[in-house]
Structures are given as C-alpha cells and as structure tokens.
MARNU-672736 format. One record per residue: x, y, z of N, C-alpha, C in turn; residue in one letter. Coordinates in steps of 0.1 Angstrom, whole numbers. Layout:
<nodes>
NODE   n_X   n_Y   n_Z  ca_X  ca_Y  ca_Z   c_X   c_Y   c_Z marmar
NODE     X     Y     Z     X     Y     Z     X     Y     Z      A
...
</nodes>
This chain:
<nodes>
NODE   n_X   n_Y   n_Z  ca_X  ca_Y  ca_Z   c_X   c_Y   c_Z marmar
NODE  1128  1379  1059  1126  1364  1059  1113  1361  1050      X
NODE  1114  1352  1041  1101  1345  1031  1094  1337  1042      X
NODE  1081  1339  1036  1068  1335  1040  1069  1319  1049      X
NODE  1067  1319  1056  1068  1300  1060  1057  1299  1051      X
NODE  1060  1282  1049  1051  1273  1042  1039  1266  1047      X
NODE  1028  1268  1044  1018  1262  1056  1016  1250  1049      X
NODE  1015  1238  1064  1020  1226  1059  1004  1219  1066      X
NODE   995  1209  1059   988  1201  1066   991  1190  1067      X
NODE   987  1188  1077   995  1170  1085   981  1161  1086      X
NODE   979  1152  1073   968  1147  1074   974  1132  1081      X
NODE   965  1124  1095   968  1116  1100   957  1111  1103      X
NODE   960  1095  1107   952  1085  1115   943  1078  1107      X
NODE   932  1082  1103   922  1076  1092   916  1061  1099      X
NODE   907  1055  1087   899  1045  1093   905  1031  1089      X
NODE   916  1031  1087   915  1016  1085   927  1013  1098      X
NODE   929  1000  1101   934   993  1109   949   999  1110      X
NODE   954  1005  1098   969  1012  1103   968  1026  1109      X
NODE   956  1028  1115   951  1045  1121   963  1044  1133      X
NODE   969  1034  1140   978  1040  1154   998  1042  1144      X
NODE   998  1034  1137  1007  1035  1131  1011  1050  1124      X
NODE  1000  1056  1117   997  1066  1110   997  1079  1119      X
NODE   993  1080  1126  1000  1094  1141  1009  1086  1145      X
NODE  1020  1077  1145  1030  1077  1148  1042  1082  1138      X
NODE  1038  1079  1123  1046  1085  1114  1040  1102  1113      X
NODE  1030  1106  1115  1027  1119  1117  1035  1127  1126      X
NODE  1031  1119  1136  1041  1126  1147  1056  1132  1148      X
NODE  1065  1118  1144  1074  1120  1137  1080  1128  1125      X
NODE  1072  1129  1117  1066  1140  1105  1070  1156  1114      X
NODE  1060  1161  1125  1053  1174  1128  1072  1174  1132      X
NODE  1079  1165  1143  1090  1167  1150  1099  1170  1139      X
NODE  1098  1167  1129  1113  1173  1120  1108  1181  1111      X
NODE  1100  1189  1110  1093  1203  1106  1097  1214  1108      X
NODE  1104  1217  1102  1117  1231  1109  1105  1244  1111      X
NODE  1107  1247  1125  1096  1258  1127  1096  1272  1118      X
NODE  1107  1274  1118  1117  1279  1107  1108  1289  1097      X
NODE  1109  1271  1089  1104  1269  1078  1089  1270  1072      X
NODE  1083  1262  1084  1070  1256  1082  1059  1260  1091      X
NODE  1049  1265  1088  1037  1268  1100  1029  1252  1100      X
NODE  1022  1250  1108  1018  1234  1108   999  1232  1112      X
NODE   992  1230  1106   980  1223  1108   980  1209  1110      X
NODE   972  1206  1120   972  1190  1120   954  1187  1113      X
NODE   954  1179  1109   939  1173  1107   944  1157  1110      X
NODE   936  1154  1123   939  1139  1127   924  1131  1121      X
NODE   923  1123  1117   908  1114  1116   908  1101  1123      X
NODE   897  1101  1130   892  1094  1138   892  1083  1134      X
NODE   889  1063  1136   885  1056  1134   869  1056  1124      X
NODE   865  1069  1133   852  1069  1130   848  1076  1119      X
NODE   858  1080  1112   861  1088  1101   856  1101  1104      X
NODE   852  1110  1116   853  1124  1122   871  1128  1119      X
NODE   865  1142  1116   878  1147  1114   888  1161  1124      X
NODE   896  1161  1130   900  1166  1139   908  1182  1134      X
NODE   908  1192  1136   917  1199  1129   926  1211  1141      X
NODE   936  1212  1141   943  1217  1150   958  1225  1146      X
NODE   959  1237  1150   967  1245  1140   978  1254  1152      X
NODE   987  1256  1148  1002  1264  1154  1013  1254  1152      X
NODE  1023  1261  1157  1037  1257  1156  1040  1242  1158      X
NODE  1033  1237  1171  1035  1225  1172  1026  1219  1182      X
NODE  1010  1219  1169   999  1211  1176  1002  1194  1174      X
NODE   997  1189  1188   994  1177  1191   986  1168  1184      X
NODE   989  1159  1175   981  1153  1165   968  1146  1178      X
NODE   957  1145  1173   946  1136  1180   947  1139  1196      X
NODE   950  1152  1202   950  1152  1216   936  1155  1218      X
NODE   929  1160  1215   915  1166  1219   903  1160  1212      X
NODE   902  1144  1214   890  1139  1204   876  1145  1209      X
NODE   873  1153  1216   861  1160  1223   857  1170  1211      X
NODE   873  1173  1202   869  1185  1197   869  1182  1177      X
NODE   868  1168  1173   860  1165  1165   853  1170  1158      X
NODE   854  1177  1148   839  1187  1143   830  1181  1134      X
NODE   836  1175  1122   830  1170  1113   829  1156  1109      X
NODE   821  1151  1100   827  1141  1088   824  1147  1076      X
NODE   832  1143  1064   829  1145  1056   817  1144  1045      X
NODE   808  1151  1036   816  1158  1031   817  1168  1039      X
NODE   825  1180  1037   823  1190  1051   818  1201  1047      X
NODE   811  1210  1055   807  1225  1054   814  1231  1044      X
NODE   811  1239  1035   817  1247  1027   828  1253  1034      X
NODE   822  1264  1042   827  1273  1044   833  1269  1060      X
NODE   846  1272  1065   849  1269  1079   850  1256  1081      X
NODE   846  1245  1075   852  1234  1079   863  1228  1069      X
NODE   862  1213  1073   882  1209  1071   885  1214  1057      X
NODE   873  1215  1045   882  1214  1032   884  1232  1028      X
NODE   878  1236  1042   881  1253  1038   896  1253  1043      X
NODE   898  1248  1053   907  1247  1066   925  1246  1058      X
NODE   923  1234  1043   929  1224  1037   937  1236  1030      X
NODE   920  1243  1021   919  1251  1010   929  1265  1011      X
NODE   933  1267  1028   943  1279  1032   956  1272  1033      X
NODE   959  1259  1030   974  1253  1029   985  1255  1023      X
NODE   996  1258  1013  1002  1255  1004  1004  1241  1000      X
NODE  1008  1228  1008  1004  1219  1008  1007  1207  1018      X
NODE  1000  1197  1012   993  1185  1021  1001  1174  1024      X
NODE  1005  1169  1036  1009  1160  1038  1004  1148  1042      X
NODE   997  1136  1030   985  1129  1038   993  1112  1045      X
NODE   999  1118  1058  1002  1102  1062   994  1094  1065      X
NODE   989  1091  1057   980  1082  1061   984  1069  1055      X
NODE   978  1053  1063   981  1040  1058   973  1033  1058      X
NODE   969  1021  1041   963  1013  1043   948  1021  1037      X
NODE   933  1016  1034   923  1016  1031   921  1036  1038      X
NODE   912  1039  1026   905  1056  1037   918  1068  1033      X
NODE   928  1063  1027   937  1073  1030   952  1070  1019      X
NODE   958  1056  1020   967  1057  1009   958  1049   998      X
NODE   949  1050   994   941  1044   984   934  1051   969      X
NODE   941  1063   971   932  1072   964   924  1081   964      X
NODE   916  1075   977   905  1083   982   908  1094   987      X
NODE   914  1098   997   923  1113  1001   925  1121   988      X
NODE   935  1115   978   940  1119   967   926  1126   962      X
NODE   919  1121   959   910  1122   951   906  1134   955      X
NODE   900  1135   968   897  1145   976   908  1154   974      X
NODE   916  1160   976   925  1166   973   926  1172   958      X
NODE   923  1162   950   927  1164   938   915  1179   929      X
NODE   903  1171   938   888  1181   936   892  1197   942      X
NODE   896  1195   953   898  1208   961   913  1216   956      X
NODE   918  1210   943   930  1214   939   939  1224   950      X
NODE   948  1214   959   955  1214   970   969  1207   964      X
NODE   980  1208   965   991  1200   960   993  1195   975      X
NODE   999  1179   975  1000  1170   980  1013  1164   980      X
NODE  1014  1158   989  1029  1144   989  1022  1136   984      X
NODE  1031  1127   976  1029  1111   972  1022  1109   959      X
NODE  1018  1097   958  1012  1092   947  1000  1101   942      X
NODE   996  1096   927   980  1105   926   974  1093   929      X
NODE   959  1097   922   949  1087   926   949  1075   919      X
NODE   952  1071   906   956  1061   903   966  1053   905      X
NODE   978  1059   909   990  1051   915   984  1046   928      X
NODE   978  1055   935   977  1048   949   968  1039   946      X
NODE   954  1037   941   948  1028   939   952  1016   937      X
NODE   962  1020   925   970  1006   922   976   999   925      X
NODE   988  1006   935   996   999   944   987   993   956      X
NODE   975   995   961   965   992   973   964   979   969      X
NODE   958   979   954   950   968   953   962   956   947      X
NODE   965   948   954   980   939   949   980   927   938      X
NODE   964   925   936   962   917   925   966   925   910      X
NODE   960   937   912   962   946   896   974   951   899      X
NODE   983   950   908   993   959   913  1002   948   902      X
NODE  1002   935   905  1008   926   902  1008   919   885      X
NODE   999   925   881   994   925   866   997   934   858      X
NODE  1001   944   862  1005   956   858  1021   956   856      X
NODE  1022   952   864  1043   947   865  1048   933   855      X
NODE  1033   928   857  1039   914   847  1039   919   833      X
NODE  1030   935   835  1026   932   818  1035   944   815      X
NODE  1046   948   824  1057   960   821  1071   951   822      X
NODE  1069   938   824  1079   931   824  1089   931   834      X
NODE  1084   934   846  1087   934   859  1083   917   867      X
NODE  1093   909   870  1093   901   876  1083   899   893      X
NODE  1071   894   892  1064   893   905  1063   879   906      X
NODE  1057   878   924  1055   870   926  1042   858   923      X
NODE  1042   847   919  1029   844   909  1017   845   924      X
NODE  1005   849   919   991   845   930   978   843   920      X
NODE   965   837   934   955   833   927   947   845   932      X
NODE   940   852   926   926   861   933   918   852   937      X
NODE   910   854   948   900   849   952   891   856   956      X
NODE   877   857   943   870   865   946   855   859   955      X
NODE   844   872   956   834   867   964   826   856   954      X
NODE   823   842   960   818   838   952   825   823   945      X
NODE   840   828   945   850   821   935   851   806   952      X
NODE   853   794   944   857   786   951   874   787   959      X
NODE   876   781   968   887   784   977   897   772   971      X
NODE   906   777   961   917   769   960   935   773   964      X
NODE   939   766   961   953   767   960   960   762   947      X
NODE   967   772   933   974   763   928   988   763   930      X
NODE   991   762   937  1010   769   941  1015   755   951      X
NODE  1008   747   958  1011   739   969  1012   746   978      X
NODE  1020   737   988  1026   746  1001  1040   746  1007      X
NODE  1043   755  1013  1031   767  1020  1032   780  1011      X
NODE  1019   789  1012  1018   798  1007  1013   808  1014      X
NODE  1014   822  1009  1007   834  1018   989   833  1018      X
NODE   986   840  1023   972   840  1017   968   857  1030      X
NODE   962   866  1019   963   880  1025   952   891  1017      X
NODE   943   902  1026   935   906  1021   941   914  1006      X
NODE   938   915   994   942   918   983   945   936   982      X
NODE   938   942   999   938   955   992   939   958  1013      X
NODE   954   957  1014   957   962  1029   971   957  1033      X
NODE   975   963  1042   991   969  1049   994   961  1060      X
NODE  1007   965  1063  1011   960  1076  1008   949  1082      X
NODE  1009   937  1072  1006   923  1070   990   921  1083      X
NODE   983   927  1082   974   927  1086   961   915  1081      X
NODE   957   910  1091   950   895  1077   956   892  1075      X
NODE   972   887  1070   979   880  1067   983   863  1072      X
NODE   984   854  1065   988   839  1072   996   835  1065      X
NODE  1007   825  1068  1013   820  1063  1008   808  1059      X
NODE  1002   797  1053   997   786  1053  1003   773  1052      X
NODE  1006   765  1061  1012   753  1058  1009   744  1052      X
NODE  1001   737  1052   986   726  1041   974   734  1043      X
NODE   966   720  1035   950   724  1030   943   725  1040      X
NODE   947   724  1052   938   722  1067   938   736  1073      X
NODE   946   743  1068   950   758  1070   945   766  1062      X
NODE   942   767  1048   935   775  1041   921   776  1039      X
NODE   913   767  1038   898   782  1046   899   788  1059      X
NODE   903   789  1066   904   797  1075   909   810  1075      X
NODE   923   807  1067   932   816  1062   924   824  1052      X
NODE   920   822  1043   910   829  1034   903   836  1043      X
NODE   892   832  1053   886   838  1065   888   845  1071      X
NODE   901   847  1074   904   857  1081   910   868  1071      X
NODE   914   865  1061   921   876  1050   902   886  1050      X
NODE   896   876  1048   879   883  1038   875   892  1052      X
NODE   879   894  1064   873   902  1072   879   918  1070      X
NODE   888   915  1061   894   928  1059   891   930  1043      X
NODE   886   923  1033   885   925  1020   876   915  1016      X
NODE   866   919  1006   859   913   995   872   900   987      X
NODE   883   905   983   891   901   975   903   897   984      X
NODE   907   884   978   920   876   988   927   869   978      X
NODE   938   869   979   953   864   976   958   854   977      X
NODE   962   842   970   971   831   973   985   835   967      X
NODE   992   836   974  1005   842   969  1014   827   970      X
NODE  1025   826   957  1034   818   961  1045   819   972      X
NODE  1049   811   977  1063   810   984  1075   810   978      X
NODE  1077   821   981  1093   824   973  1104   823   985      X
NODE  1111   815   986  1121   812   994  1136   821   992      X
NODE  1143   828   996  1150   838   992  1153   851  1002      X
NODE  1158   857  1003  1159   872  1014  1149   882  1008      X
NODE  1145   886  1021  1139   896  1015  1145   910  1020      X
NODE  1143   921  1010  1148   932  1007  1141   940  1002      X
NODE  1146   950  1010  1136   969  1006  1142   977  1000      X
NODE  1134   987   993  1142   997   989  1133  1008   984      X
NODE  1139  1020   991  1130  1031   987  1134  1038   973      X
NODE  1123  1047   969  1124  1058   958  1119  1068   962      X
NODE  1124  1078   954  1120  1093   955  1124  1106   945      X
NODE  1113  1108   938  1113  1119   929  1098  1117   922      X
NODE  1101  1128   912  1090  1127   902  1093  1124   888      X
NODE  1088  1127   882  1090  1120   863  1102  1124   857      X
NODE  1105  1143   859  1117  1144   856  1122  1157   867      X
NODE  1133  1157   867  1144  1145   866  1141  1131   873      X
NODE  1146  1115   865  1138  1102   866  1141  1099   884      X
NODE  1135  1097   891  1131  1091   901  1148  1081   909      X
NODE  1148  1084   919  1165  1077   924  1158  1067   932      X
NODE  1167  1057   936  1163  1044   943  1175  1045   954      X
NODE  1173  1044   967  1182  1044   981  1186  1032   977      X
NODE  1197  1031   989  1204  1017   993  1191  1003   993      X
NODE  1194   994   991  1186   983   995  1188   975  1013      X
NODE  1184   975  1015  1184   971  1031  1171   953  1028      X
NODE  1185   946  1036  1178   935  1042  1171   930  1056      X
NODE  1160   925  1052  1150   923  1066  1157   908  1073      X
NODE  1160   909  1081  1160   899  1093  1149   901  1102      X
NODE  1139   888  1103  1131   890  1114  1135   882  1124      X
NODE  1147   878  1128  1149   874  1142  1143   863  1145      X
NODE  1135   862  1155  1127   850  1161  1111   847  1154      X
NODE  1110   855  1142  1095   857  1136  1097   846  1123      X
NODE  1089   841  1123  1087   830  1108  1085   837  1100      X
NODE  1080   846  1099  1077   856  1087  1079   874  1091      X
NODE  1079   878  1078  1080   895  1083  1064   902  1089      X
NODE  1059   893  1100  1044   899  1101  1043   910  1111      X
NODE  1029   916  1113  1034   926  1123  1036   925  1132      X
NODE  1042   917  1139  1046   918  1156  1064   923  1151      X
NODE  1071   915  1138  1080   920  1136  1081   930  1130      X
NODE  1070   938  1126  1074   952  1119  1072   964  1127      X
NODE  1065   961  1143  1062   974  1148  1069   968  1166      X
NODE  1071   958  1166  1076   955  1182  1090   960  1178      X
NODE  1093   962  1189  1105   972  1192  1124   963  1188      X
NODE  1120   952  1189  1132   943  1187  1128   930  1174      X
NODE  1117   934  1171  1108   927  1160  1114   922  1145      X
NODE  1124   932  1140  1136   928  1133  1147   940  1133      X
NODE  1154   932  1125  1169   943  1117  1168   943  1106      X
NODE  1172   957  1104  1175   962  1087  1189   963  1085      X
NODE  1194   951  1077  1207   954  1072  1208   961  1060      X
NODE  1218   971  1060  1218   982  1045  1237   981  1048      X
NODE  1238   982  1038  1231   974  1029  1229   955  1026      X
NODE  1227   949  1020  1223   934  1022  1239   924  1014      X
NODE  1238   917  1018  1251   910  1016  1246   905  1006      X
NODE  1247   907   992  1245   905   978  1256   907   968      X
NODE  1256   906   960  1274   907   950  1263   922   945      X
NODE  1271   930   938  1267   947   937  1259   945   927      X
NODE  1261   937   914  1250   937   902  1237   938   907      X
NODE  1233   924   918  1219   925   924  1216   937   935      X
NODE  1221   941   935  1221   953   944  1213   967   937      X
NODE  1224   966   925  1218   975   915  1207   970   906      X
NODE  1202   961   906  1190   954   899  1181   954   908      X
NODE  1180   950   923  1172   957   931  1166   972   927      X
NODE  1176   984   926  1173   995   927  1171  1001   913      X
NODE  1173   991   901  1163   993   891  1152   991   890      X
NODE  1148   976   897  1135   975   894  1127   980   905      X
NODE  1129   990   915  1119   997   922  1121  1007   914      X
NODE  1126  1014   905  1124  1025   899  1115  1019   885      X
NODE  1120  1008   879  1110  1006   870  1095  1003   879      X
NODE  1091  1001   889  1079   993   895  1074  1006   894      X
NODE  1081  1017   903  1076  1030   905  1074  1036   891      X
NODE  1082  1039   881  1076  1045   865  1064  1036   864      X
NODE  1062  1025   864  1052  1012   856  1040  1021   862      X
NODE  1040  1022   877  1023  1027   881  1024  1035   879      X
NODE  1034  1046   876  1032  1061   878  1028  1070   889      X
NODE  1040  1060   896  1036  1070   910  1046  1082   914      X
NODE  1050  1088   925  1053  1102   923  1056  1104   936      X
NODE  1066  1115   941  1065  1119   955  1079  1102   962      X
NODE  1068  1094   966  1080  1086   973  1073  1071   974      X
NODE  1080  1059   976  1075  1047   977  1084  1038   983      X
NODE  1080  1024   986  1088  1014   993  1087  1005   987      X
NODE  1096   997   978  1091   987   971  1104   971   978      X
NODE  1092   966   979  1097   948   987  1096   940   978      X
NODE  1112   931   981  1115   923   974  1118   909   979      X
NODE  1116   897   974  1127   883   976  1136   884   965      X
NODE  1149   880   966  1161   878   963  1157   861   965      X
NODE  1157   856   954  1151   842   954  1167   833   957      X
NODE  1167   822   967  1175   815   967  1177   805   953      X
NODE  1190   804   952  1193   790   942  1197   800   929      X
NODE  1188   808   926  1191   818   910  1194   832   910      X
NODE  1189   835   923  1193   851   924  1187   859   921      X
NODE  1172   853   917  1165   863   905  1155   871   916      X
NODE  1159   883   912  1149   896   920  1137   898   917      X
NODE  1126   898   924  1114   896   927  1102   904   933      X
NODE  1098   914   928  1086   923   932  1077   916   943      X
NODE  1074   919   951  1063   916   962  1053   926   964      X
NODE  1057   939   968  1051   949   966  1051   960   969      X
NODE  1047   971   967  1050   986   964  1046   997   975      X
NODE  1047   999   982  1039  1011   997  1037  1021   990      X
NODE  1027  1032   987  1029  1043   980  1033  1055   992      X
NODE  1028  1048  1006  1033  1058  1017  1035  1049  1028      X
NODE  1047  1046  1030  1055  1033  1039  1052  1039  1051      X
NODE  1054  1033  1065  1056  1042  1072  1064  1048  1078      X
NODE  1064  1061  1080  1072  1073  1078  1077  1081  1097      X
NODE  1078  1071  1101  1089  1073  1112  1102  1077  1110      X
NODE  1108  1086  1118  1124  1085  1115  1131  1074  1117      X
NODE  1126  1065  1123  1137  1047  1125  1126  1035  1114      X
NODE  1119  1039  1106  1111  1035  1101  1120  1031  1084      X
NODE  1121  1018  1079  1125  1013  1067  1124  1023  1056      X
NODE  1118  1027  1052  1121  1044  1044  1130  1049  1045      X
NODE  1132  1057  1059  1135  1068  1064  1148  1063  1065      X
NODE  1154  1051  1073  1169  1044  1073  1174  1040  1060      X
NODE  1165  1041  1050  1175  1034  1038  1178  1044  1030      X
NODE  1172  1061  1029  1174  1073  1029  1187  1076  1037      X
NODE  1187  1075  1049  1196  1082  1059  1209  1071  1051      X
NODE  1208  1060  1053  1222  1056  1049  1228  1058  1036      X
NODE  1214  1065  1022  1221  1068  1014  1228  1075  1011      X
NODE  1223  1089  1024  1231  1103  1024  1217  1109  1025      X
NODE  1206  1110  1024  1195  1121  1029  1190  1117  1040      X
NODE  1192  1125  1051  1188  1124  1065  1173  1131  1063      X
NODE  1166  1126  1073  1150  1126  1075  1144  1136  1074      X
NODE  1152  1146  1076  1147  1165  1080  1143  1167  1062      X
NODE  1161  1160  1055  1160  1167  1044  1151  1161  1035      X
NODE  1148  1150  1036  1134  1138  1027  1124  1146  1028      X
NODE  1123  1151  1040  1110  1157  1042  1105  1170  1034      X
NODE  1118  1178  1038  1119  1189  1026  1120  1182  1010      X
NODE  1125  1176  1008  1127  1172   989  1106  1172   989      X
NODE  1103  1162   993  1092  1153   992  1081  1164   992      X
NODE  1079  1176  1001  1074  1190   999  1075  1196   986      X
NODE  1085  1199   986  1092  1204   972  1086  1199   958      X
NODE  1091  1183   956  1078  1174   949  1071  1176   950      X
NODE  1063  1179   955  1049  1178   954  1043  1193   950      X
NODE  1048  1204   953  1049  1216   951  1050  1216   932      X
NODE  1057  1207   927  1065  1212   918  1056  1204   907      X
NODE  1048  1188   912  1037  1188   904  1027  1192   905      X
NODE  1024  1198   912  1013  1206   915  1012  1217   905      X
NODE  1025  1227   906  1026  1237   894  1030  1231   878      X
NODE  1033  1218   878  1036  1218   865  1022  1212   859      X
NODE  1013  1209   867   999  1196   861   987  1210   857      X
NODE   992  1224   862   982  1234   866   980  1240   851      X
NODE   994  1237   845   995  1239   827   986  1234   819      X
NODE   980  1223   823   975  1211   819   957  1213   815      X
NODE   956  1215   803   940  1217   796   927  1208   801      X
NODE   922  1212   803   912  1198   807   895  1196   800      X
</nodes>
C-alpha cells in the first residue's frame, strides 16, 4: 500500500466567517478517505492563536485550552514546522485573514503546495472594486459600482435602490439593500465597520445564478452546471438566507433557454482565467431581466465548502460527487506546486 498523503486542514481564522469556516472544515475532515489521507487540523482562533491537532480524525477547535501560538511562529515545533511536514494544505478558510492572500502568502514563503487560488488571485477576487475592473478591462460584463473611499464624500450615482457592502468581505456580511437617500449613510456605516473601502453597487433586476469551476491552466479549467438561487421569503440573497436551514433553494439547473446557460459557464471560466485563479471558485451572476444579458457579481476564490453547500451541489449534479472534488482539488494543487518548482527566480 502507497504512502497516505498528509493532509492539513487549515480552519476558522479571524474574520467574521470563522463559524462558517469549521463547518466547511469539518465537512472537508468527514469525506477524507482514511484510506487515503492522514489528517492534521490547524483551527485559528478569532484571536488569531493557532490550534494544531493531528490523527485520523481530529476534532477541528475542540480543545481551545490548547492554543499554542500566534504567529509568526517558533521555528522549530511550532505550526509552520508542524505545516512544513505536510504534503499539502487545505486552507478553508473565509473572508479577511485567510481567503485574501494572506494564508497564501504564508504558505507560499514556507513553500508548502496548497488548494485554491495564489496570492494574487485571492487578493483580487477579496477586494470587489479591482475585482470588478479587472473583468471590465477583460471584457467581462459586471455589475456598474461607486468606491467609497475614507475621506471620499457619500454619494449615490445609480438611484434606487442599490447595494451598498464592505468592498473587501463575504457572506453578505455588512451588506444593505438601500431603498432612498434616507438609507444610505447609514448603510455606508455599517458597510465601513467591516472595511476602510465601500461599494455602491447597481441594481440589477434579473435571477440570480451560480456556478462553480475547477482546474488549473492546463488542461483549461471546466465550469459545473449553473444553479439558480431562490430566496424564498428573503428580499435579498443575505445571510439569514445563505446559512438558515430553509433560507433558500438551489435550482440546477435554472430555467434558462441552453445558450444562456452556456454563457453562464463561459463567463465563470473566463472570470476565473481573467484573475488567474487556480484550484476552484464560485462565481455569481444576474441573468438581467428584459435582455438576458449575463452579469458578473462576483467570484469566491473558496465558497463555502460544505457537502449541501452551492459548490459542492452544483459539482454533485454535474457528475463529481464531493469525496471526488476533494480528491481532484488535492491533486491540483499538488500538480502546481510541482510544475511552479521548475520555475527560476
């Protein structure tokens, strides 16, 4: 029998999607063929202390007593020695601390191969103002917004109603819908407690629709089924409907004539080439009412990664069930890892 693969399960981190992130962790460790895989967990605290816990099937964040570090860490014996005996890294993490780059980065220094984006894709997809400028200037259809920086006066040019959301954060977190001008400082207000930088996004009236990717550069990157969001009794897709239990439905696929279907799942593979991201992504769309015209909103470079989690379902209905995503997405990441190692510097 070949060697199992020693797998690290990076989870939790410091930004606001830290309970979300040990739930797709967890889910993660559960379809990890014992098999296959030996398993380290490294959970991180709120407090950005780092947790590390190793065998077959350790308990993400059961023992916060046993906390050792923060970073940077001890040479020797702590987490990036701990990392440094991996083959490689699984960093679930969401949102600010973790799908931003910063992990990556870390990772990248300690030359460890990883899932997902590198450190520029993640950065880019985080921050949704350059996320959004980057697609217009690849000729990728987005949605129009205003930055609002520290300093910059609080306008609106779009009318109403419009979004208004921290420029560099997840899980509609900060997020408002705004209906008039009696709504937007506030809305700003509350966006700026999670970010320096805030968003006036237009209203695009239309279905909205997901769709994952997965690969690396070559062979080019495939796009799953597209799945439509119903939120039920929610005005908008915000979090109470993305994590309450009845909060919405994912239709897969979406009641669309097939061209837009396939124009969906080009333009998440062109969004995905445009940043140059890698490993796997989630990219959200409106399907504009009245023209039809398909619409970038934005890119997850690590969605979350539950097995009933929008990813993971629009995989499963394409024909790769969640055991085997998990294995490809290992593999990727394995496979740029050995091909970047050619690479002169």
């Amino acid at each position: 029998m070949s060697r199992r693969l020693r797998v690290a399960l990076l989870a939790g981190g410091r930004s606001s999607e830290h309970d979300i992130s040990l739930l797709s962790a967890r889910s993660v460790l559960e379809a990890l063929d014992p098999e296959r895989y030996e398993v380290v967990n490294v959970a991180i605290g709120r407090d950005g202390r780092w947790q590390i816990e190793s065998g077959v099937r350790p308990q993400l964040g059961s023992d916060p007593a046993s906390v050792a570090e923060t970073l940077p860490a001890p040479a020797e014996g702590g987490t990036l020695a701990a990392l440094g005996a991996v083959d490689v890294v699984l960093p679930i993490l969401h949102g600010p601390f973790g799908e931003d780059g910063t992990v990556q980065g870390l990772l990248e220094l300690a030359g460890i191969p990883y899932v997902g984006a590198g450190v520029a894709a993640s950065a880019l997809a985080m921050d949704k103002d350059l996320f959004k400028k980057v697609l217009r200037d690849s000729g990728v259809p987005v949605a129009r917004h205003h930055a609002i920086r520290l300093g910059d006066p609080v306008e609106n040019p779009f009318g109403y109603p419009v979004f208004v959301k921290p420029a560099r954060l997840g899980s509609s977190v900060g997020i408002s819908k705004v209906h008039d001008a009696s709504e937007l400082e506030p809305a700003v207000a509350l966006a700026r407690r999670h970010d320096e930088k805030v968003l006036v996004e237009e209203f695009v009236e239309g279905m909205e629709v997901e769709c994952g990717v997965l690969g690396n550069r070559v062979p080019p990157p495939i796009a799953s089924l597209p799945g439509r969001i119903d939120t039920l009794e929610h005005e908008w897709y915000d979090f109470d409907s993305k994590y309450d239990a009845n909060g919405m439905e994912l239709v897969i696929p979406p009641e669309l004539p097939q061209e837009t279907i396939e124009l969906v799942q080009q333009r998440s593979v062109d969004a995905f080439v445009a940043c140059e991201c890698e490993g796997l992504a989630r990219v959200d769309f409106f399907v504009r009412a009245g023209d039809g015209e398909v619409i970038v909103n934005e890119l997850n470079t690590m969605p979350g990664f539950t097995s009933t989690s929008v990813y993971a379902k629009l995989f499963e209905a394409s024909g790769i069930p969640y055991a085997e995503l998990i294995d490809r997405l290992i593999a990727l990441a394995l496979e740029r890892h050995e091909r970047r190692s050619s690479l002169e510097y």
